[in-house]
C-alpha positions in Angstrom: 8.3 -0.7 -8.6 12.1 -1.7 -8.5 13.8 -0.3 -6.2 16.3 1.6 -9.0 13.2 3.2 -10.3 12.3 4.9 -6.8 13.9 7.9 -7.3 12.1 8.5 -10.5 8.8 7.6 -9.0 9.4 9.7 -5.5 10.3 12.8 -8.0 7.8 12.3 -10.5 5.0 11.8 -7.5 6.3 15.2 -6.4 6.1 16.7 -9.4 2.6 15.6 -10.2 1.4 16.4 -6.8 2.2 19.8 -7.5 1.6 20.9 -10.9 -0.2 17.6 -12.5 0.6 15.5 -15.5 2.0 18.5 -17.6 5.2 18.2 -15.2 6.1 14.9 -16.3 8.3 16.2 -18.6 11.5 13.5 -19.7 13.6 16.2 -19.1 12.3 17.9 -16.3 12.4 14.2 -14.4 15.8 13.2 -15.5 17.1 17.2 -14.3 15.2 16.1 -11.1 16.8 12.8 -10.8 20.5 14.0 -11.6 20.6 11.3 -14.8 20.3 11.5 -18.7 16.9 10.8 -20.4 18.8 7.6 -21.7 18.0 6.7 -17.9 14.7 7.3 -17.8 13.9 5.5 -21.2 16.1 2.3 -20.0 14.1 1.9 -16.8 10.5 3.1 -18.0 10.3 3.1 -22.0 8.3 6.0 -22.1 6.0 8.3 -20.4 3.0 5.9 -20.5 5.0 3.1 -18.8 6.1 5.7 -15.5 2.9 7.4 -15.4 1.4 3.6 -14.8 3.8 3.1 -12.4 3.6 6.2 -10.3 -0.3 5.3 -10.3 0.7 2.2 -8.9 2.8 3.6 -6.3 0.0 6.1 -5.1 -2.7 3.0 -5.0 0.3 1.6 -2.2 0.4 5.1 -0.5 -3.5 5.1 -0.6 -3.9 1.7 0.8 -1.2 3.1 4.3 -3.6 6.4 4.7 -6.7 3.2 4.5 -5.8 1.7 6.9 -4.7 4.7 9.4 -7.8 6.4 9.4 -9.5 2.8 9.8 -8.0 2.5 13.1 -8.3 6.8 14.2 -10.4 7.2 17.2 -10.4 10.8 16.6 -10.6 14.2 15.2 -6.7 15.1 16.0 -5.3 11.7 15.2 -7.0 12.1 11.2 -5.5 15.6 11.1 -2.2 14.6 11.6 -3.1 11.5 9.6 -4.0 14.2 7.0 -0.8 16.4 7.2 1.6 13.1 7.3 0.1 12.3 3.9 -0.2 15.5 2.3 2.0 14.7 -0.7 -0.5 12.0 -1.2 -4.0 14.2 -1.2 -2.4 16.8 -3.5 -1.8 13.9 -6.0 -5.3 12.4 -5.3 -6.4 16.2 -5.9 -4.7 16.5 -9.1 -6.3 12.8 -10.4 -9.6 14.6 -9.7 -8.9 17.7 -11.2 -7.4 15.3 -14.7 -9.7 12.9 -14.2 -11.0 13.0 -18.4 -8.1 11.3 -18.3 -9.2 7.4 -17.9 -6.1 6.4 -16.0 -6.4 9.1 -13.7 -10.5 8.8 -13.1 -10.5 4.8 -12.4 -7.1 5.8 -9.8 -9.2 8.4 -8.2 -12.5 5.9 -8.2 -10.2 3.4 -6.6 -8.9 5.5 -4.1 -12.2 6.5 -2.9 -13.5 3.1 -2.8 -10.4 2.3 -0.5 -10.3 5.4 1.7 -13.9 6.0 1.7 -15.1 2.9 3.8 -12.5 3.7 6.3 -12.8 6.7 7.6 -16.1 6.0 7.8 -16.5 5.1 11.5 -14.4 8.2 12.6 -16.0 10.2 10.3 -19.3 9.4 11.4 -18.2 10.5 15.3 -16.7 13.6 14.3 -19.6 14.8 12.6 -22.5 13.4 15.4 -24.0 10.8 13.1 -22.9 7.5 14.5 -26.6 6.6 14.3 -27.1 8.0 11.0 -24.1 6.3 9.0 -26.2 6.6 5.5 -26.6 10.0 6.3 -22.9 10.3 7.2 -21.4 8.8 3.9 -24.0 11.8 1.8 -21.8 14.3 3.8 -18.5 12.7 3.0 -19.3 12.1 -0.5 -20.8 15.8 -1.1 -17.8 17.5 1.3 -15.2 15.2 -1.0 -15.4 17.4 -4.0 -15.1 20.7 -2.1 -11.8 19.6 0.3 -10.5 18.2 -3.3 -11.0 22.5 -4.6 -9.6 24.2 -1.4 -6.7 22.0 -0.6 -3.5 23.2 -1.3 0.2 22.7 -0.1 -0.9 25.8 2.3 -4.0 25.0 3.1 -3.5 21.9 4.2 -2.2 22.5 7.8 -4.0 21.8 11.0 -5.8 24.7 11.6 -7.4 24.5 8.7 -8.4 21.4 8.6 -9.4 22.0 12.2 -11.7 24.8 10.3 -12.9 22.6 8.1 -13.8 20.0 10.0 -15.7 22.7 12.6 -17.4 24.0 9.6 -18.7 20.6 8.7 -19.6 19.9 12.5 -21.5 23.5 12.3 -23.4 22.1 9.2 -24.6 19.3 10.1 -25.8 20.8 13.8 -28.1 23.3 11.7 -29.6 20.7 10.1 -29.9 18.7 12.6 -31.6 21.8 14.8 -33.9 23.1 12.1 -35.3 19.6 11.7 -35.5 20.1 8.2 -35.2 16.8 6.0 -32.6 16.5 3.5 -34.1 17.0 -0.1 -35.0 13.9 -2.3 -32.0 14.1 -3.9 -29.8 14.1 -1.0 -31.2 11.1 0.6 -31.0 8.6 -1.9 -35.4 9.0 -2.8 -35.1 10.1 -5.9 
């Protein structure tokens, strides 16, 4: 991105975040911006062109979060981790949300393949699993989906996510305590 484009891309990123592709609107961006759509079309062409771009920007924003929560050593560092980038998982949540849209799927599919491996490690401590890492990652990939439907601008705070994470912690315990197996399906058998 050049850096006359940023303040399209930083109020288009905003706007997406919040109310998905639908707000990327020429007019509502140029309004945003404080220029004339003649802007807009000088520096991106079209919609197409900035919606690739912001993409690309959130891939950048993406590979920062990577490589914070590679190097988290614990629950109340990948909070605020977390809350720092909360612009970022409200657009991730909206590329889930539109992701029949092919752009939007392989961005989200990239992000986890980045994000994913690392928070790995702390993931696998926070939850009690350090010796179970396969069975770790089937938590973090079934627990993906749902934080991607409950977060919000509100939600996404630190006592909730201090909730959440508890609730995932509480989870995992009663399995663990029960000594019940995880179905076929769960742990890769079937």
């Amino acid at each position: 991105m050049k850096e006359i484009q940023k303040s399209w891309i930083e109020k288009g990123y905003r706007m997406f975040a919040y109310g998905g592709p639908q707000e990327l609107k020429v007019e509502r961006l140029a309004a945003a911006v404080g220029k004339n759509k003649s802007s807009f079309y000088h520096h991106f062409a079209d919609l197409e062109v900035f919606t690739s771009i912001l993409l690309d920007y959130h891939m950048e924003q993406v590979g920062q979060i990577a490589r914070k929560e590679s190097q988290c050593t614990s629950l109340d560092e990948l909070i605020d981790i977390i809350v720092a980038h909360k612009l970022d998982l409200l657009v991730n949540r909206q590329l889930r949300i539109h992701r029949t849209n092919k752009e939007f799927e392989a961005c989200f599919v990239k992000t986890n393949q980045l994000t994913v491996p690392a928070i790995m490690g702390i993931w696998s401590a926070i939850l009690g699993l350090t010796d179970q890492s396969h069975l770790a990652g089937l938590v973090l990939t079934l627990s993906l989906d749902n934080f991607y439907l409950q977060i919000t601008d509100e939600t996404l705070n630190h006592g909730w996510l201090t909730q959440y994470f508890s609730d995932l912690q509480g989870l995992v315990r009663a399995f663990s305590t029960t000594g019940a197996s995880l179905p076929a399906v769960l742990d890769g058998s079937v």
